[in-house]
Every structure is written in C-alpha cells, then in structure tokens.
C-alpha positions as semicolon CSV with decimal commas, in nm:
position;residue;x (nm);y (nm);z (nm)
1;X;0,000;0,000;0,000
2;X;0,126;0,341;-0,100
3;X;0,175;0,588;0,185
4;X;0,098;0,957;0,049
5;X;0,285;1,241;0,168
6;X;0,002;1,383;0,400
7;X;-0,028;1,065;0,567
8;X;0,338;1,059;0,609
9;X;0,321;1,417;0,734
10;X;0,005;1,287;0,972
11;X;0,262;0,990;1,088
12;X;0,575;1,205;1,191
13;X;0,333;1,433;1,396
14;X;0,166;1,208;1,565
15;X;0,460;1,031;1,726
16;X;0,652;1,376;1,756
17;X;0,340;1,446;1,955
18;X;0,333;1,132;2,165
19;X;0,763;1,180;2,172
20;X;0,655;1,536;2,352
21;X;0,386;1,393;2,615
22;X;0,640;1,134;2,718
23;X;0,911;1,337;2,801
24;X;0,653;1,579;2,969
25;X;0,555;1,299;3,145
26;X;0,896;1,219;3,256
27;X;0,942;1,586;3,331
28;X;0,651;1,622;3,553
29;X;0,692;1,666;3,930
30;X;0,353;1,663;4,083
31;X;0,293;1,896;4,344
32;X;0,047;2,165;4,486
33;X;-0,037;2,544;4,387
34;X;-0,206;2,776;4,639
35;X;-0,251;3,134;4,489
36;X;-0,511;3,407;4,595
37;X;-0,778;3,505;4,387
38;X;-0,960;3,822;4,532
39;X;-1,113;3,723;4,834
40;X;-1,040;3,352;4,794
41;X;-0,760;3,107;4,688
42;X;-0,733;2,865;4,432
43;X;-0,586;2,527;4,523
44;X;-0,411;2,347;4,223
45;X;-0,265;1,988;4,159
46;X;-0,013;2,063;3,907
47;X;0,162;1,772;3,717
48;X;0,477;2,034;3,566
49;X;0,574;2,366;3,681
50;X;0,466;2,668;3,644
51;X;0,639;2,980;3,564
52;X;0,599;3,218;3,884
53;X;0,303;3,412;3,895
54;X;0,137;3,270;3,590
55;X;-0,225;3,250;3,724
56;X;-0,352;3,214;3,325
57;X;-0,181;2,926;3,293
58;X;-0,238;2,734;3,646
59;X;-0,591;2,803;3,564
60;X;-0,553;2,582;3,250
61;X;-0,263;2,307;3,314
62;X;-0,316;2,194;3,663
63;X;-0,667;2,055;3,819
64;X;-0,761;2,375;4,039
65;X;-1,075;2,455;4,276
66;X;-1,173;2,756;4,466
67;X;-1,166;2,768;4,862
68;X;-1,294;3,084;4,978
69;X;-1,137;3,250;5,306
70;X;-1,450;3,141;5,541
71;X;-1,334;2,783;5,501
72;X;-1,041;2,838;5,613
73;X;-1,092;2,864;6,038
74;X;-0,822;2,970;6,220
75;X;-0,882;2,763;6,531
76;X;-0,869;2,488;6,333
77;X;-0,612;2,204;6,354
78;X;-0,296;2,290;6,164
79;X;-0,256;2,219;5,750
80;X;-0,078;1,934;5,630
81;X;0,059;1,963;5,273
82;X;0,251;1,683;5,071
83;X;0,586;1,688;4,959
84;X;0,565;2,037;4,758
85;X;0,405;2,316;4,807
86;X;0,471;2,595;4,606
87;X;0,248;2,950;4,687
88;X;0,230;3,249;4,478
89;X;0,232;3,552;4,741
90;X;-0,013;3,830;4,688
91;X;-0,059;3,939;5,051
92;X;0,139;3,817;5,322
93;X;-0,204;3,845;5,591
94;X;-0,341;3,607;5,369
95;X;-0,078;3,367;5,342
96;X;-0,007;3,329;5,727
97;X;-0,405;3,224;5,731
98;X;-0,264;2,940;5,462
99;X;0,085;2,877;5,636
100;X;0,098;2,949;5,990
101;X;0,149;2,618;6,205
102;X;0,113;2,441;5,886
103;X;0,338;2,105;5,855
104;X;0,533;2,159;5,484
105;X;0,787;1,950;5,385
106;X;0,923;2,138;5,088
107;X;0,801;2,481;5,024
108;X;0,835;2,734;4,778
109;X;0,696;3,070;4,823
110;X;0,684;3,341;4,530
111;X;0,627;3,706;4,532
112;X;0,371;3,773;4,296
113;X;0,299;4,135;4,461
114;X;0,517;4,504;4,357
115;X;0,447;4,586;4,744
116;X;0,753;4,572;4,969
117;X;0,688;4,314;5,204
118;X;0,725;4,418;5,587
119;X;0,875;4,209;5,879
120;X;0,626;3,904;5,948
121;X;0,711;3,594;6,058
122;X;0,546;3,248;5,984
123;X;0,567;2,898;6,188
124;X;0,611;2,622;5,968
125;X;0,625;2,262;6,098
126;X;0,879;1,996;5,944
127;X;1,017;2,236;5,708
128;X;1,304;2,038;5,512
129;X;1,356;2,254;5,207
130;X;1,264;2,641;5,122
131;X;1,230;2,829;4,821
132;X;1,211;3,182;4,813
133;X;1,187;3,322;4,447
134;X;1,115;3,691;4,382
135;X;1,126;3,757;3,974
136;X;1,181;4,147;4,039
137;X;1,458;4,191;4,291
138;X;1,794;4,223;4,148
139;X;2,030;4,067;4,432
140;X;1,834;3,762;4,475
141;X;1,556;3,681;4,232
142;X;1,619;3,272;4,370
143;X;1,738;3,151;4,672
144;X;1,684;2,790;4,819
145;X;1,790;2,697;5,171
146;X;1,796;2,322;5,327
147;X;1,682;2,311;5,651
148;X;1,765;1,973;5,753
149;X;1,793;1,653;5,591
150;X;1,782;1,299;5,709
151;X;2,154;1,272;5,617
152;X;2,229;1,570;5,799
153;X;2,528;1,662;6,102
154;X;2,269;1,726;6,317
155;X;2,013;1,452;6,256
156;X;2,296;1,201;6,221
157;X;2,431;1,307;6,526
158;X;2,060;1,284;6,723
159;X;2,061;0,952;6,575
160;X;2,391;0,810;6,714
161;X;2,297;0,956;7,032
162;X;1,991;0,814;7,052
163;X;1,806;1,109;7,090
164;X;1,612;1,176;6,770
165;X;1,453;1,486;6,754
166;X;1,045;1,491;6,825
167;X;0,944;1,768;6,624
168;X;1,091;2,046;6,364
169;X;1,012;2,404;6,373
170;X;1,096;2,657;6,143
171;X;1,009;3,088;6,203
172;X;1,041;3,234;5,816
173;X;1,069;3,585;5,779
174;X;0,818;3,694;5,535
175;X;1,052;3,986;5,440
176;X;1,291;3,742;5,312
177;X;1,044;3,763;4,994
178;X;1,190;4,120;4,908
179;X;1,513;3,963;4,770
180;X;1,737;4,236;4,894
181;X;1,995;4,006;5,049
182;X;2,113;3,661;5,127
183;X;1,890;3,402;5,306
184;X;2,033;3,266;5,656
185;X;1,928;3,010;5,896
186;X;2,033;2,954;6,220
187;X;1,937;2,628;6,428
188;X;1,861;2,479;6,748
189;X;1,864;2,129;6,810
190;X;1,751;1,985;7,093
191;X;1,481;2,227;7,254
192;X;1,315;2,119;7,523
193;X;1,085;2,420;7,621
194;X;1,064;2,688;7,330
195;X;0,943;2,888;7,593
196;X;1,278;2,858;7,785
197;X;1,502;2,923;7,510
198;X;1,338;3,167;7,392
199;X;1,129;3,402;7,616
200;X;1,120;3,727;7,340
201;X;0,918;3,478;7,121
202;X;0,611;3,527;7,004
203;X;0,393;3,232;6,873
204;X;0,069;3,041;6,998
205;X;0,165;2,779;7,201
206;X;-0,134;2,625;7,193
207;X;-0,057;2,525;6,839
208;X;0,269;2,320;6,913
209;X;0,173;1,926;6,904
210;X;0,193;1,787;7,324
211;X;0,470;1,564;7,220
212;X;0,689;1,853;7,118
213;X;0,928;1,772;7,407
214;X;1,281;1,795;7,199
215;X;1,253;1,998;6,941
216;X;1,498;2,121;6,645
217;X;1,414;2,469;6,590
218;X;1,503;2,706;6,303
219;X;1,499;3,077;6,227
220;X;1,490;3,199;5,870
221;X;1,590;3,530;5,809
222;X;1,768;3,771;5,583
C-alpha cells in the first residue's frame, strides 16, 4: 500500500506528539499550587511547573478549585501539605491564614505582589527545604535553603545519640520575599521548652503538638 505524503506528514506528527507527552511525562513533578484570587484562593494539583506568577496558565494546566477564606478557620487544627508546596504571594495576611502552624515539607513561596513586604514571621512545621523566588529583585531573584535533611550533622548526630529529635520548627521571615539580600538560617537542636530558650518569642503555644518535648528549631531570616 502506497503511503501519500500527507499521511506521512500525519505519521511524523503524531509520534513527535506522543515523543513530547512522554518526556513531559517524565518531566513532571507533581505537586500543589495555592494562589489568591480576590477574596479567595485557588488550590491546584499541578503535574509540571509553572512559571511564577502565571495564574492564566495554572488556571488551565493543573486541576484547580476555589476555597474561599471562610473555610479556612483559624482555630482549626494545623494544614498538612505533601511533599511540595509551592504558593504564589499576593498578601502576606493572607498567606499566614494558609501557612501558619502548617506542617510543609518542601516549600516554595513566590512574590507575585510590587508591594515591599514588611517584617512578618510564619511557623512552619517539618520544614526540610525552602524556596524563596522573587522575579523582580535584582540581588536575589532565587534563593533555596535546606533546613535539615535525614543525612544531615545534626540529625545524624541525634541519631547516634539516641536522641532523635520529636518535632521540627521553622520561624520564616516573610521579608525574606523582598530579595534584597542573602537568606540565613540559624538552628537549634535539641529544645526542650521553646518557651525557655526563647522568652522574646512570640507564637501560639497552643498550636505546638503535646509531644513537642525535643525539638529542632530554626529561624529563617535575611
């Protein structure tokens, strides 16, 4: 049977097209998009990334639904996210409704607003990994910081000691989103009253899981 050349043509596209979903498809990294969207967010499941701030797109490539800001009660029990969470900062009162005494494993937060953002600090539970990407600032548009791993001097050491840590706590300085400098952490390990250690602190106690009896503590900051 004689092939013609627009059903060669039809051929070659077709597995150029298939070629293209598989390697998207190896590409992918599934993970979770929070944005705001006037009064309410939008909570995506996004199979590939998306550039910062590109609320057009999110809208189209990942699965999103709205969750207005009355769902979301503060006395509630703390969020949990998966593996990645990425957020796309608008306001920063907003997000510490999201975030605050949330448990986030790998986070990346993203300045999607041309307001300076003030001093305001966030209490994340179990933070491993942080991204902090602002596409305007001219120091540091990208900065990533690991907070811990589970190959990590002071996890290893916990380990050999026999004195694993109970719980991970991490204060982020929402004015890190500015860019203007360098991200730094400083850590803790082995807290046994955050109180104790630190009596200047602010933060609600109440929202600190009972078993919190040795904790590793972190402070993000620029």
């Amino acid at each position: 049977m004689k092939v013609t050349g627009s059903e060669q043509d039809q051929v070659v596209f077709s597995f150029g097209l298939w070629f293209c979903v598989c390697v998207a498809l190896v590409r992918s990294s599934n993970h979770t998009l929070i944005f705001q969207k006037e009064s309410n967010f939008r909570n995506c499941s996004c199979f590939s990334s998306i550039p910062d701030c590109g609320f057009a797109l999110a809208n189209i490539a990942c699965n999103c639904k709205t969750v207005s800001s009355q769902e979301i009660d503060k006395s509630s029990p703390t969020f949990s996210y998966g593996s990645e969470l990425v957020v796309w900062v608008s306001d920063t009162a907003t997000v510490g409704l999201l975030l605050n005494y949330s448990s986030v494993p790998n986070l990346r937060l993203s300045l999607c607003s041309p307001n300076a953002v003030l001093t305001e600090y966030l209490v994340i539970f179990g933070l491993k990994k942080l991204w902090v990407a602002n596409p305007k600032a001219n120091a540091y548009p990208l900065q990533n910081i690991t907070i811990y791993s589970t190959g990590g001097t002071a996890v290893k050491s916990s380990l050999q000691n026999g004195t694993g840590f109970s719980f991970y706590i991490s204060f982020l300085n929402m004015a890190l989103l500015n860019g203007d400098s360098k991200l730094k952490a400083y850590s803790v390990p082995n807290v046994t009253n955050i109180a104790e250690y630190f009596p200047d602190l602010h933060y609600d106690a109440t929202s600190l899981p009972s078993d919190a009896n040795s904790s590793f503590v972190t402070f993000i900051y620029v």
